[in-house]
VMD Tcl script that builds the backbone (N, CA, C; Angstrom):
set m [mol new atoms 222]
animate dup $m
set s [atomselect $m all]
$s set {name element resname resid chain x y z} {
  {N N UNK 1 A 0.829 -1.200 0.000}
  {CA C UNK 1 A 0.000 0.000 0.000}
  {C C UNK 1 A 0.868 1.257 0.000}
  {N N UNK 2 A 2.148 1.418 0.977}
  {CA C UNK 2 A 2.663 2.578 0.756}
  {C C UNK 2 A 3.174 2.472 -0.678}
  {N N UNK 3 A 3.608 1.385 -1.192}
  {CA C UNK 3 A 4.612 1.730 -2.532}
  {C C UNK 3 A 3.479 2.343 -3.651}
  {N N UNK 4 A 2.642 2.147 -3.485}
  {CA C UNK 4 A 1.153 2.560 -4.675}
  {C C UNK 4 A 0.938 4.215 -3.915}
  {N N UNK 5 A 0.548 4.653 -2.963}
  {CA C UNK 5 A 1.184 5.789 -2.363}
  {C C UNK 5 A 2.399 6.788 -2.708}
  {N N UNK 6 A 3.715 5.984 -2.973}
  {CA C UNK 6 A 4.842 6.766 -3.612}
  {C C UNK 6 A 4.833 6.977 -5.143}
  {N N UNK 7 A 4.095 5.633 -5.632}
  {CA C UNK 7 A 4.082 6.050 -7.196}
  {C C UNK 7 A 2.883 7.110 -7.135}
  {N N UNK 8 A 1.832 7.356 -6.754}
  {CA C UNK 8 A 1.083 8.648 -6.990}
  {C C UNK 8 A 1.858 9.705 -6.624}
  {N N UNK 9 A 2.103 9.765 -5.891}
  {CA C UNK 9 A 2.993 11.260 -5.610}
  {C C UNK 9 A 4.346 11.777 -6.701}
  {N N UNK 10 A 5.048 10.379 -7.005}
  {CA C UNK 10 A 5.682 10.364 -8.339}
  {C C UNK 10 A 5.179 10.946 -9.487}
  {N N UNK 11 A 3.997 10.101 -9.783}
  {CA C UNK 11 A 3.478 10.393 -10.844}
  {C C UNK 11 A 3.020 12.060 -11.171}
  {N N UNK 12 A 3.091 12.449 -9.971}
  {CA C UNK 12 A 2.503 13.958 -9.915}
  {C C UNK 12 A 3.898 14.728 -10.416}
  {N N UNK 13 A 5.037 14.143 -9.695}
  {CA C UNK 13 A 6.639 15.245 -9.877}
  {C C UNK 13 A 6.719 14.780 -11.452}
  {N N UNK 14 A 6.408 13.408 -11.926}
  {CA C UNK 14 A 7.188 13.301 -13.202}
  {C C UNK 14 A 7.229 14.463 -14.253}
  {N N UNK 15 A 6.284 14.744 -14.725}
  {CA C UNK 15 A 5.748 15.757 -15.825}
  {C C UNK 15 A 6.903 16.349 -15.823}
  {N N UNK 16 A 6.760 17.850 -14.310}
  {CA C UNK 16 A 8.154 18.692 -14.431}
  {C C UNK 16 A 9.819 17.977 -14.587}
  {N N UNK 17 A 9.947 16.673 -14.694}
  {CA C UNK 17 A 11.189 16.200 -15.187}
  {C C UNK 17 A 11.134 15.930 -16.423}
  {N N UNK 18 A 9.962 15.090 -16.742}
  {CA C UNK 18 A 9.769 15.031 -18.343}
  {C C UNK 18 A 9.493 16.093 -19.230}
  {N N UNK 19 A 9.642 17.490 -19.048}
  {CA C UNK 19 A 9.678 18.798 -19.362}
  {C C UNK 19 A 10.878 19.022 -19.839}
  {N N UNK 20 A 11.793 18.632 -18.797}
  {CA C UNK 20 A 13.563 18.798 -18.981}
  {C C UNK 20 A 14.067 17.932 -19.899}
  {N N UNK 21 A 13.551 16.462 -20.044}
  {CA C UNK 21 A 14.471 15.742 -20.561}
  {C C UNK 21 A 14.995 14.120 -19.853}
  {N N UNK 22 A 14.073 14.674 -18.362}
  {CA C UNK 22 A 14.391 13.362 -17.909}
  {C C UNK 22 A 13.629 12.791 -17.179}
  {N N UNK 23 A 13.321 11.869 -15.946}
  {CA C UNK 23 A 12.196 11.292 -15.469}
  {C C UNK 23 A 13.172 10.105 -13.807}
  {N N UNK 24 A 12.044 9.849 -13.456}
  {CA C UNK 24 A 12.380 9.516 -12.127}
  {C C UNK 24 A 11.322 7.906 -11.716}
  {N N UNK 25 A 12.384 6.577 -11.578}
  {CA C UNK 25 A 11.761 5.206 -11.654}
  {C C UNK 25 A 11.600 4.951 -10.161}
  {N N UNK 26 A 10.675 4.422 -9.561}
  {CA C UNK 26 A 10.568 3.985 -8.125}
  {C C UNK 26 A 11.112 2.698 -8.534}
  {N N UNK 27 A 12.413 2.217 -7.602}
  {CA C UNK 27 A 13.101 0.777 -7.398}
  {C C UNK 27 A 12.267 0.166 -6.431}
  {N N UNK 28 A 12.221 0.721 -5.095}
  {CA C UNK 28 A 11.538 0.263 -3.949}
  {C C UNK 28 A 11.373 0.667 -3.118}
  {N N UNK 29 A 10.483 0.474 -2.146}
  {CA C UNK 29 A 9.737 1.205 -0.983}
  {C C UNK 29 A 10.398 0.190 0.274}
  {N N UNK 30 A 11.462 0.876 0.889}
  {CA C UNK 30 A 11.944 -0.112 2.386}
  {C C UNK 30 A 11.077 0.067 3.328}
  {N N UNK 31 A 10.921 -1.463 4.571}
  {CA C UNK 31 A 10.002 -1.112 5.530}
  {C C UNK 31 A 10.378 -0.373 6.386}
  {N N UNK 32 A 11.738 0.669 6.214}
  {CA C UNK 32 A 11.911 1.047 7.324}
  {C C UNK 32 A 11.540 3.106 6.966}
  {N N UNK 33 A 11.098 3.274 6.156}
  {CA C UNK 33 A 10.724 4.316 5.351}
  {C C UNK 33 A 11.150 4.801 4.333}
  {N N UNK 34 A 12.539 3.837 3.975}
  {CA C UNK 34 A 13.146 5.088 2.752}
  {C C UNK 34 A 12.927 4.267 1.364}
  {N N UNK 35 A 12.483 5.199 0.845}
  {CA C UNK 35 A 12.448 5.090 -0.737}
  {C C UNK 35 A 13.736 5.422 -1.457}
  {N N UNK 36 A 13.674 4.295 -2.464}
  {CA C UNK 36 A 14.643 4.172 -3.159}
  {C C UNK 36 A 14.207 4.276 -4.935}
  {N N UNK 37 A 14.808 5.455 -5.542}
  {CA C UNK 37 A 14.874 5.593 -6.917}
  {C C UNK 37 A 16.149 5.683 -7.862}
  {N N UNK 38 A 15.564 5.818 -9.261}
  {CA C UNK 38 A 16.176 5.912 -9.796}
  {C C UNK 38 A 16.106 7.224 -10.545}
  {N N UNK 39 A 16.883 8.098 -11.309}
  {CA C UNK 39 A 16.636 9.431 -11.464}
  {C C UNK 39 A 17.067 8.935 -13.179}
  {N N UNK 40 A 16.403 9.221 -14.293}
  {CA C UNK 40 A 17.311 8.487 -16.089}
  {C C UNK 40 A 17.111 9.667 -16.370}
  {N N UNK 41 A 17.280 9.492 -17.835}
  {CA C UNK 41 A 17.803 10.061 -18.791}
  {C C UNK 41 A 18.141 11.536 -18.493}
  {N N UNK 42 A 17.631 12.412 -18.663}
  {CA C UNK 42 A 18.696 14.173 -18.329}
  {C C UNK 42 A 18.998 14.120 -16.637}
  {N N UNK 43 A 18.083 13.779 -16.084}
  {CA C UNK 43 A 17.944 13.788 -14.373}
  {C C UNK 43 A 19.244 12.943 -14.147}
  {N N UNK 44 A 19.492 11.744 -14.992}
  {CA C UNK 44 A 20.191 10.790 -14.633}
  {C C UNK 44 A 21.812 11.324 -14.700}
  {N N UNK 45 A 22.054 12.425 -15.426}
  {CA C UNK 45 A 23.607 13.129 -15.420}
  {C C UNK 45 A 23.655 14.599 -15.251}
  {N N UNK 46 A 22.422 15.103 -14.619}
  {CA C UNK 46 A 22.184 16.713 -14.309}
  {C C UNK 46 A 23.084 16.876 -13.348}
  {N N UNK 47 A 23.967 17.911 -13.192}
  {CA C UNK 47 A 25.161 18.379 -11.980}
  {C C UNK 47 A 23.559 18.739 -10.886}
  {N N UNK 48 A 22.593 19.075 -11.249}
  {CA C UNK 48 A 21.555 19.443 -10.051}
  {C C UNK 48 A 20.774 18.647 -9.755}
  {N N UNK 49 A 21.165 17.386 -10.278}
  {CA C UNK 49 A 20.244 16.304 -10.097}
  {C C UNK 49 A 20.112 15.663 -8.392}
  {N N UNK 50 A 20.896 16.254 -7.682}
  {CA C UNK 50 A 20.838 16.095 -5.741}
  {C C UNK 50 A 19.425 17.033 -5.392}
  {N N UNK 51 A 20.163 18.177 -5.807}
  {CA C UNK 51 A 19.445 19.264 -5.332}
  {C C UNK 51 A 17.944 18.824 -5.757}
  {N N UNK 52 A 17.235 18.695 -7.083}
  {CA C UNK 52 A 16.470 17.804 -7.683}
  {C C UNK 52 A 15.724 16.560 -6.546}
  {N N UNK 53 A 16.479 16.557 -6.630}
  {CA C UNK 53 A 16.327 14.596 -5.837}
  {C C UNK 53 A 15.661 15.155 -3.785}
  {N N UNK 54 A 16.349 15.969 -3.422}
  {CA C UNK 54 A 16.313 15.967 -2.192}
  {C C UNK 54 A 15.105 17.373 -2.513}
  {N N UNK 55 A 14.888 18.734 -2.661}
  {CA C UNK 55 A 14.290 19.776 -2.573}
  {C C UNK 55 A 12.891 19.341 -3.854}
  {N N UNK 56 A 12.534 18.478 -4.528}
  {CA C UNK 56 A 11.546 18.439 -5.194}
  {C C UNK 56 A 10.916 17.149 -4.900}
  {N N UNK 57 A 11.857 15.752 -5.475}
  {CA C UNK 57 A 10.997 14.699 -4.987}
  {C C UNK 57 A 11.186 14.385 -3.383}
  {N N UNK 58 A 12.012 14.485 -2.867}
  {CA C UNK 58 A 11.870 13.660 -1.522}
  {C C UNK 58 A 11.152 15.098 -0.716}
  {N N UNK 59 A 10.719 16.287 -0.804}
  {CA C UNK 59 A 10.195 16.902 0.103}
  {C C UNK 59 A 8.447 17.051 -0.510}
  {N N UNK 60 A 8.190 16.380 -1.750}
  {CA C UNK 60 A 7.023 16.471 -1.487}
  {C C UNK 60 A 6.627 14.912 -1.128}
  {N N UNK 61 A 7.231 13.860 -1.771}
  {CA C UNK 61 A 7.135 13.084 -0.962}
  {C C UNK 61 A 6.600 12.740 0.548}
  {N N UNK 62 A 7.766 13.326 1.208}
  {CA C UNK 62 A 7.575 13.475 2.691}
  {C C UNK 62 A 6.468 14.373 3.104}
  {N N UNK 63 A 6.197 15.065 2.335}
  {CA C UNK 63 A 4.787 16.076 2.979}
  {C C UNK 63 A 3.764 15.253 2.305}
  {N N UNK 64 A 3.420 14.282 1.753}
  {CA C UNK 64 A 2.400 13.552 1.473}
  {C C UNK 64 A 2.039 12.639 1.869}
  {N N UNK 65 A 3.423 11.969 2.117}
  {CA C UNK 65 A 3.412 10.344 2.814}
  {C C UNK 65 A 4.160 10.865 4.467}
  {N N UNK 66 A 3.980 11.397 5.230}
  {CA C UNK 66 A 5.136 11.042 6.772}
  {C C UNK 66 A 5.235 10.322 7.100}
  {N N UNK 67 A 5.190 9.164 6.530}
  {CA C UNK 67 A 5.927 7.869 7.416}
  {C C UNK 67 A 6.954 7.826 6.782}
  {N N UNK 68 A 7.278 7.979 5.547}
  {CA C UNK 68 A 8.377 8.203 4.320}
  {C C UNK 68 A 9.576 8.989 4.815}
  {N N UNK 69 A 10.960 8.451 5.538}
  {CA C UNK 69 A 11.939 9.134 5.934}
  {C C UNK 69 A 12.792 10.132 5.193}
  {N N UNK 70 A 13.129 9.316 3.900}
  {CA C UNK 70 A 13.901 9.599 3.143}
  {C C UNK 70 A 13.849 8.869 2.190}
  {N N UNK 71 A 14.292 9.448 0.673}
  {CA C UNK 71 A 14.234 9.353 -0.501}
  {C C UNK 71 A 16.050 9.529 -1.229}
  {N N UNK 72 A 16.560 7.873 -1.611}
  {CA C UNK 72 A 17.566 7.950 -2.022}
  {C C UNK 72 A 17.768 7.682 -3.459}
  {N N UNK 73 A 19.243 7.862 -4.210}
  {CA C UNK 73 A 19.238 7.770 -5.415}
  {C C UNK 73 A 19.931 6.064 -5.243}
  {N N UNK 74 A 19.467 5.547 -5.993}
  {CA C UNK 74 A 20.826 4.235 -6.321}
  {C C UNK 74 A 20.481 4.327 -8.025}
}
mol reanalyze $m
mol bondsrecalc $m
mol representation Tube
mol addrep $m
């Protein structure tokens, strides 16, 4: 249930990446809160792709889902 939870909230950030050039894959949802993605194509070699990663998806993330700790790249 949470991982169907993170892909909606995903699905909401994708657009503004697919605007740029690039887009953002959910790998997996850990039971201990952190989500794990993947950031491809422009996202996937952007020098701002942290800043990206932590100030767009993992903070709306976290304001949607709070049980959701953190949001990493692998």
């Amino acid at each position: 249930m949470l991982k169907e939870k993170v892909e909606a909230v995903l699905s909401k950030i994708k657009p503004m990446l697919q605007r740029d050039g690039g887009d953002v894959e959910l790998v997996t949802v850990e039971s201990d809160g952190v989500v794990k993605v993947r950031l491809v194509g422009a996202c996937g070699s952007c020098p701002m792709s942290t800043m990206t990663l932590k100030n767009a998806i993992e903070a709306t993330i976290k304001k949607e889902i709070p049980e959701i700790k953190s949001v990493v790249q692998v």
